[in-house]
C-alpha atoms as a printed R data frame, in Angstrom:
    type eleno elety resid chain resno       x       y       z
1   ATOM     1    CA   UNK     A     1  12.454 -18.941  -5.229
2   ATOM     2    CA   UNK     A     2  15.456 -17.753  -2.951
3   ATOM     3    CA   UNK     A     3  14.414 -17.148   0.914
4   ATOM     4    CA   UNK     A     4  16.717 -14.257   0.892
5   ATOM     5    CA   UNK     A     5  15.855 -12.142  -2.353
6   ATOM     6    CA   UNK     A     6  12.942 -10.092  -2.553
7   ATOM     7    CA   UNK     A     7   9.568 -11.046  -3.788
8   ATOM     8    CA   UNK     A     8   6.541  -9.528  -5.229
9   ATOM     9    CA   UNK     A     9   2.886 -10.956  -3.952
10  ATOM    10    CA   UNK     A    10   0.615 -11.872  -6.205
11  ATOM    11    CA   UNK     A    11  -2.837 -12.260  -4.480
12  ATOM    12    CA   UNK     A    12  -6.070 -12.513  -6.149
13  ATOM    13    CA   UNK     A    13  -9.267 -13.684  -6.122
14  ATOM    14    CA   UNK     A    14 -10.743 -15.860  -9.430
15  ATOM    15    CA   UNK     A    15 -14.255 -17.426  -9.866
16  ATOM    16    CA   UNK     A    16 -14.080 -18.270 -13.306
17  ATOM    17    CA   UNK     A    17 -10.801 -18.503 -13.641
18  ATOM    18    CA   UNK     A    18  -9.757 -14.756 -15.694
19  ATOM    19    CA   UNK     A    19  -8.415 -13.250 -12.999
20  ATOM    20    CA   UNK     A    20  -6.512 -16.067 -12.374
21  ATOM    21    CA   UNK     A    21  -5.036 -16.015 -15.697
22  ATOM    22    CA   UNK     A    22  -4.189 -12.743 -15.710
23  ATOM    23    CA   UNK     A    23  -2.601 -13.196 -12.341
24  ATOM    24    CA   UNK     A    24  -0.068 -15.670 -13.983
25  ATOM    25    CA   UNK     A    25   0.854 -13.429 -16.776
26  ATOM    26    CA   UNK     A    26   2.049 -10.527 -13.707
27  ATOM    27    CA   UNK     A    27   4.152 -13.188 -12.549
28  ATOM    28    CA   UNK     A    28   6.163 -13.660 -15.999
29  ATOM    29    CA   UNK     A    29   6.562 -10.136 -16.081
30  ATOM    30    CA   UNK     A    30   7.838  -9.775 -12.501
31  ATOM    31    CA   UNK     A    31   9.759 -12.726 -12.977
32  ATOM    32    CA   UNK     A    32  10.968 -11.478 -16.287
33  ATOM    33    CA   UNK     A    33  13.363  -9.307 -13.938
34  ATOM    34    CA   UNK     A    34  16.491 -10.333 -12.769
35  ATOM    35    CA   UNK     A    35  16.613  -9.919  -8.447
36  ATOM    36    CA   UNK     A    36  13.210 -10.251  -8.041
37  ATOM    37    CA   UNK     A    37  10.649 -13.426  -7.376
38  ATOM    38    CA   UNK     A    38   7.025 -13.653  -7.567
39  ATOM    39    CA   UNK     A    39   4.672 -15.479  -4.578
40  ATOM    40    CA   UNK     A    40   1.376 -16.670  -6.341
41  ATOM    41    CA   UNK     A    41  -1.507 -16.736  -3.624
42  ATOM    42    CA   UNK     A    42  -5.199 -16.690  -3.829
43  ATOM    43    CA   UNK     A    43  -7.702 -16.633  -1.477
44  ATOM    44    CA   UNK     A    44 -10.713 -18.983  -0.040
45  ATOM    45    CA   UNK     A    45 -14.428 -17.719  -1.179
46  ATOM    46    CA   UNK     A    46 -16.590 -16.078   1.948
47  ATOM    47    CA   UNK     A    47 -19.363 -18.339   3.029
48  ATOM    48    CA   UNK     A    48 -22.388 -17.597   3.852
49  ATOM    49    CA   UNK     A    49 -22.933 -19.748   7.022
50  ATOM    50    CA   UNK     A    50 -20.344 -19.087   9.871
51  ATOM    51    CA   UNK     A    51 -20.151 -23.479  10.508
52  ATOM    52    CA   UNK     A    52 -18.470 -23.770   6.778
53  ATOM    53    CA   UNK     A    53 -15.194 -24.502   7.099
54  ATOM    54    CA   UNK     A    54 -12.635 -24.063   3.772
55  ATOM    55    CA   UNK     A    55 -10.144 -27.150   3.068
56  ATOM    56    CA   UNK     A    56  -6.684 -25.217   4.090
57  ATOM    57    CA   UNK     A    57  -5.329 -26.621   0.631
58  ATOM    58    CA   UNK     A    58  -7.291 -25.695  -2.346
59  ATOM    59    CA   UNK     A    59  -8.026 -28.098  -4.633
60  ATOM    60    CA   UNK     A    60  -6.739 -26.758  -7.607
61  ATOM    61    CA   UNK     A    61  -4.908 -23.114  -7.944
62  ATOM    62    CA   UNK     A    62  -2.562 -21.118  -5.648
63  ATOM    63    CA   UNK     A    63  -2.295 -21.617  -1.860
64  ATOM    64    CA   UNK     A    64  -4.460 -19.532   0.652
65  ATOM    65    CA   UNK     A    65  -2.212 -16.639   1.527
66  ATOM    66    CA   UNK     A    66  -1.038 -15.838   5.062
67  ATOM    67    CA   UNK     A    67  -0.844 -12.725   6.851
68  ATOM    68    CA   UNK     A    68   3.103 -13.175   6.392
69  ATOM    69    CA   UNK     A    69   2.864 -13.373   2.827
70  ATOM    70    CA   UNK     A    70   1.914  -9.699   2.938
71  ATOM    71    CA   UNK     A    71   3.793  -8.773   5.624
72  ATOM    72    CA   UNK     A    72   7.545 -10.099   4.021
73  ATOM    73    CA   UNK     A    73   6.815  -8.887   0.220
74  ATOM    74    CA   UNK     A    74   8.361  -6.397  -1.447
75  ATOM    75    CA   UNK     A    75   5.764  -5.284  -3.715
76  ATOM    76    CA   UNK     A    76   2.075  -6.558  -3.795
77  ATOM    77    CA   UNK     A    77  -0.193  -7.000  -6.953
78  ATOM    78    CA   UNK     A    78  -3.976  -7.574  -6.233
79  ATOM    79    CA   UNK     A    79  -6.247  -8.962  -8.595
80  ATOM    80    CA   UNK     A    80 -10.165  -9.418  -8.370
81  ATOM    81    CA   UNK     A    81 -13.340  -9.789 -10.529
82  ATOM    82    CA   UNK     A    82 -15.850  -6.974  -9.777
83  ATOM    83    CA   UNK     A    83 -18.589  -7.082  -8.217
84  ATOM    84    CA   UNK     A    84 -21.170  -3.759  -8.346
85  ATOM    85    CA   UNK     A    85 -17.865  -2.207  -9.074
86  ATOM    86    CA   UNK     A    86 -16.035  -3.373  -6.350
87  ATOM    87    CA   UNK     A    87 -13.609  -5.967  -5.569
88  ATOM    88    CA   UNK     A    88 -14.877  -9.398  -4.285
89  ATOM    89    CA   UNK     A    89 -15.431 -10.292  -0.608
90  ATOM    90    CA   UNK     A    90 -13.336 -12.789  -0.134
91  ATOM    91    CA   UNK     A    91 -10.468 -10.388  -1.315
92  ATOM    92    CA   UNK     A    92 -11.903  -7.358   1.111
93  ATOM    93    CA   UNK     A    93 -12.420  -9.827   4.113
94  ATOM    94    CA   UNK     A    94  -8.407 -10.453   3.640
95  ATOM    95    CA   UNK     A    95  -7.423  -7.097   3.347
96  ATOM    96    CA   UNK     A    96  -9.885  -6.396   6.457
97  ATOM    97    CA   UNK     A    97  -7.690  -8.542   8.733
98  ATOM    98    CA   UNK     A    98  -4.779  -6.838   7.950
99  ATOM    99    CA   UNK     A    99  -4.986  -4.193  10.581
100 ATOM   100    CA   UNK     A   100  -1.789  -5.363  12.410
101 ATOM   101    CA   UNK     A   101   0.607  -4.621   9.305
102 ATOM   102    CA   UNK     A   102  -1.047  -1.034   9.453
103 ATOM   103    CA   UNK     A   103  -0.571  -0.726  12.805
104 ATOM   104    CA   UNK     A   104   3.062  -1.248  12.361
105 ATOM   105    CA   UNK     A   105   3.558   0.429   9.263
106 ATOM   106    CA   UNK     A   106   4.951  -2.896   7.785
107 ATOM   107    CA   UNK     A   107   3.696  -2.106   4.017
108 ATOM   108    CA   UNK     A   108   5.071   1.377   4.370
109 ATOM   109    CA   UNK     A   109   6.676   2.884   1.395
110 ATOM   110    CA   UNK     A   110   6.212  -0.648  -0.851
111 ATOM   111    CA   UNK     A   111   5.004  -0.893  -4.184
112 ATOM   112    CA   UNK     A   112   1.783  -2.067  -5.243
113 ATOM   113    CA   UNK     A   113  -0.869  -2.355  -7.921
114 ATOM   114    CA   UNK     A   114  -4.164  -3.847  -9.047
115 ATOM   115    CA   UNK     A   115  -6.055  -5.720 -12.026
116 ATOM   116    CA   UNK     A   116  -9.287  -6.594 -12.816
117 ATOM   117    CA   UNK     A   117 -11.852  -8.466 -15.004
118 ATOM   118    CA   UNK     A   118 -15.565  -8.056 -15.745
119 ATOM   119    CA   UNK     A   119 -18.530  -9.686 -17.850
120 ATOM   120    CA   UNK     A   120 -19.628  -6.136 -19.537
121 ATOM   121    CA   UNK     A   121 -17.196  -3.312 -20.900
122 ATOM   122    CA   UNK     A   122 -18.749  -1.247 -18.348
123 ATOM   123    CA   UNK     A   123 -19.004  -3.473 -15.991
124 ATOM   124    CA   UNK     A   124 -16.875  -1.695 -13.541
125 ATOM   125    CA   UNK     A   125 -13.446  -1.601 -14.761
126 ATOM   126    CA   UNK     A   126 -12.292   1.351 -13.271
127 ATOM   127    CA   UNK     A   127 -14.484   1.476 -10.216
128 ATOM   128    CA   UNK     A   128 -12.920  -1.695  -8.776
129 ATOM   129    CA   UNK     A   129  -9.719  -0.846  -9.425
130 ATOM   130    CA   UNK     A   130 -10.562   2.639  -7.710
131 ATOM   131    CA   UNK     A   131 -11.721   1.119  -4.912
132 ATOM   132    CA   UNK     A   132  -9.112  -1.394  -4.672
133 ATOM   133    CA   UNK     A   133  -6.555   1.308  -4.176
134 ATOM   134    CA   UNK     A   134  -7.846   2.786  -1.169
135 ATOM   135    CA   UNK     A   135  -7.173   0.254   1.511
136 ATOM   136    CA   UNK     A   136  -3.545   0.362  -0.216
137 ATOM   137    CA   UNK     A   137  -3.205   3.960   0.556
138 ATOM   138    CA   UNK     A   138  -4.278   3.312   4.160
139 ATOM   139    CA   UNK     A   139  -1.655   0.599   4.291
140 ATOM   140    CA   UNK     A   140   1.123   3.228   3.123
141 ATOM   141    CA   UNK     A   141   1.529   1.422   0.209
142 ATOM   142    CA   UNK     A   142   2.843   2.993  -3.086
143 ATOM   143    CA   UNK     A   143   0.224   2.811  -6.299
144 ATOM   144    CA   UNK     A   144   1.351   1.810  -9.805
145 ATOM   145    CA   UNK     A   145  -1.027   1.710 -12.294
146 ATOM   146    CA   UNK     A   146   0.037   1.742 -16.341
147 ATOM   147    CA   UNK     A   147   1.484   4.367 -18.027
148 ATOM   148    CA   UNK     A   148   0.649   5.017 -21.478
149 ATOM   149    CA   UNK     A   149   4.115   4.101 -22.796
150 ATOM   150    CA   UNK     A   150   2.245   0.956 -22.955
151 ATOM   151    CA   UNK     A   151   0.625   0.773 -26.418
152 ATOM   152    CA   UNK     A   152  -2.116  -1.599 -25.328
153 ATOM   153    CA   UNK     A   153  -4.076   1.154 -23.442
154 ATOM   154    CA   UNK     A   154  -4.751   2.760 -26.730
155 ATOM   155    CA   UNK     A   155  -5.003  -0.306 -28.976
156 ATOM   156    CA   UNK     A   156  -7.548  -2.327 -26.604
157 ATOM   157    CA   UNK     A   157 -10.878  -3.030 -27.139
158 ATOM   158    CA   UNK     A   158 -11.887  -4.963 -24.365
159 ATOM   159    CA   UNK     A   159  -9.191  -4.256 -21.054
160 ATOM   160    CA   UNK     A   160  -6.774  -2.262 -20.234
161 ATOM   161    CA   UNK     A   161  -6.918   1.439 -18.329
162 ATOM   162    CA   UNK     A   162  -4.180   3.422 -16.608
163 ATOM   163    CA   UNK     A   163  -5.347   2.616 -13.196
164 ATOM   164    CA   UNK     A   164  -4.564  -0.959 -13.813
165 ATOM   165    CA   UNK     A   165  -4.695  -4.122 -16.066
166 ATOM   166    CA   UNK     A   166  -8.000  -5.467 -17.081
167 ATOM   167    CA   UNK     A   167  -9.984  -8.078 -18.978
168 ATOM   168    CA   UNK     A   168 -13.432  -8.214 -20.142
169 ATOM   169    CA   UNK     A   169 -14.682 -12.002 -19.471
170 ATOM   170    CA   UNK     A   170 -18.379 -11.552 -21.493
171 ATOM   171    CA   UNK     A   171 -21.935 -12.217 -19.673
172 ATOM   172    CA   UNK     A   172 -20.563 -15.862 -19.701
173 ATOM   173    CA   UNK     A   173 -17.581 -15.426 -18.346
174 ATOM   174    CA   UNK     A   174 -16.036 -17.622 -21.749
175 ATOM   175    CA   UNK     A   175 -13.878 -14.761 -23.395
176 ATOM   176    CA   UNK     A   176 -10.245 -15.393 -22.972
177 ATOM   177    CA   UNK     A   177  -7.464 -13.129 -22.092
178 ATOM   178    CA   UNK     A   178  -6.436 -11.508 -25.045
179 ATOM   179    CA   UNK     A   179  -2.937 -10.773 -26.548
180 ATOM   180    CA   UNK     A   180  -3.530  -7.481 -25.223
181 ATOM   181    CA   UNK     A   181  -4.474  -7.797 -21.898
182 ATOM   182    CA   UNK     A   182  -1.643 -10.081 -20.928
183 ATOM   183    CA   UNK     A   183   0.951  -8.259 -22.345
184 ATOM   184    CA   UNK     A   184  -0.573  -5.119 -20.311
185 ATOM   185    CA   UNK     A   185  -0.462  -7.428 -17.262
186 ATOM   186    CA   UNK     A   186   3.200  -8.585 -17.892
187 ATOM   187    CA   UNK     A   187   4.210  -5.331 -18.443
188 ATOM   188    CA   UNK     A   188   2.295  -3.963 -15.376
189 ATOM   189    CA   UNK     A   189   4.200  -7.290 -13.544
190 ATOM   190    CA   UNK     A   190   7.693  -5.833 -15.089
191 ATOM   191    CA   UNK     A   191   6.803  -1.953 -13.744
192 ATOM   192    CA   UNK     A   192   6.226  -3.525 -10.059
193 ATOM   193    CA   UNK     A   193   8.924  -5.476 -10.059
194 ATOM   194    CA   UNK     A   194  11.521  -2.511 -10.831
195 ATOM   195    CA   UNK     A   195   9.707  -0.127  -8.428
196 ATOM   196    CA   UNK     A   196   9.901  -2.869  -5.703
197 ATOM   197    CA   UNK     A   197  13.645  -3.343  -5.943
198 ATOM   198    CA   UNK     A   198  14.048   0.453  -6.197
199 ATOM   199    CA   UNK     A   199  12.231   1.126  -3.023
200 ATOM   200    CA   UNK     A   200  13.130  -1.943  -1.532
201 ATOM   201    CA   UNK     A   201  17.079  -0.759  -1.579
202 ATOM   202    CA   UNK     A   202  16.230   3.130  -0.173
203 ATOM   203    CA   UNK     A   203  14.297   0.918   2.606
204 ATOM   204    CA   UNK     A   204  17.817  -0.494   3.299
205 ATOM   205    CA   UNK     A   205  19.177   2.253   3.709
206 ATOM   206    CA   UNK     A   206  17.284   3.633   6.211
């Protein structure tokens, strides 16, 4: 990855390891497009006793993303498994110390998007990727979901809605990304990447 070309972020947050999955298959589609690089990141689980302490290497996976990760990107994709229809803590307890990008309006006017996986088809889908938009807005960010050029919305059984990619794991969390959800996340990956070096050149210009 060049230090001088733009970049998309892809941050998410996996348990089981679907979200994780479909966080590699947005990077082939962003980096399916020429000018444009993808930054994998994930980041650590929330404990529940203030004295644990998180290696700051994970054993396995992306690295732990910074607060310049987000800062420098052109374009941010954010993945997370629901939880009562909303994304994950650790996820929201990143996002939550983000407060000095908003002040400074540093994700102003850049693309972003979201994706998703649950254990039932109604597990929450389109609640957590609801939800996940709003601390975008407040960011100034610009939301992408799917348009329904993209066959897969109306062919899927399992994941897949307008408001973002998404995958339906099963109560054991052993159902594997299908055909159809990665190409809906590659081609959600391809969308971003074209809106972020859109709005990344009018940012140049101002």
């Amino acid at each position: 990855m060049s230090a001088s070309r733009p970049y998309i972020l892809v941050l998410y947050y996996s348990r089981s390891g679907a979200t994780r999955t479909m966080a590699e298959q947005m990077v082939a589609g962003v980096e399916s497009i020429a000018g444009i690089d993808a930054r994998l990141r994930t980041v650590p689980p929330v404990s529940t006793t203030c004295e644990a302490v998180d290696p700051e290497i994970p054993a396995e996976g992306a690295v732990y993303a910074t607060l310049d990760d987000l800062r420098h990107c052109a374009g941010l994709a954010l993945g997370s498994p629901t939880r009562f229809g909303n994304m994950a803590a650790p996820l929201k307890h990143y996002l939550d110390g983000t407060s000095e990008l908003w002040i400074n309006g540093a994700l102003i006017d850049k693309p972003a998007t979201a994706f998703t996986s649950t254990a039932s088809l109604h597990g929450g889908q389109e609640a957590t990727l609801l939800t996940m938009l709003v601390p975008l807005l407040h960011l100034g960010m610009v939301y992408a979901g799917v348009p329904y050029s993209e066959s897969g919305l109306t062919e899927t059984t399992s994941g897949g809605t307008p408001y973002g990619t998404s995958h339906l794991a099963g109560t054991a969390s052993d159902r594997s990304v299908d055909d159809i959800e990665r190409t809906l996340a590659r081609a959600q990956g391809k969308r971003l990447a074209r809106l972020a070096l859109a709005l990344h050149a009018l940012r140049e210009e101002k």
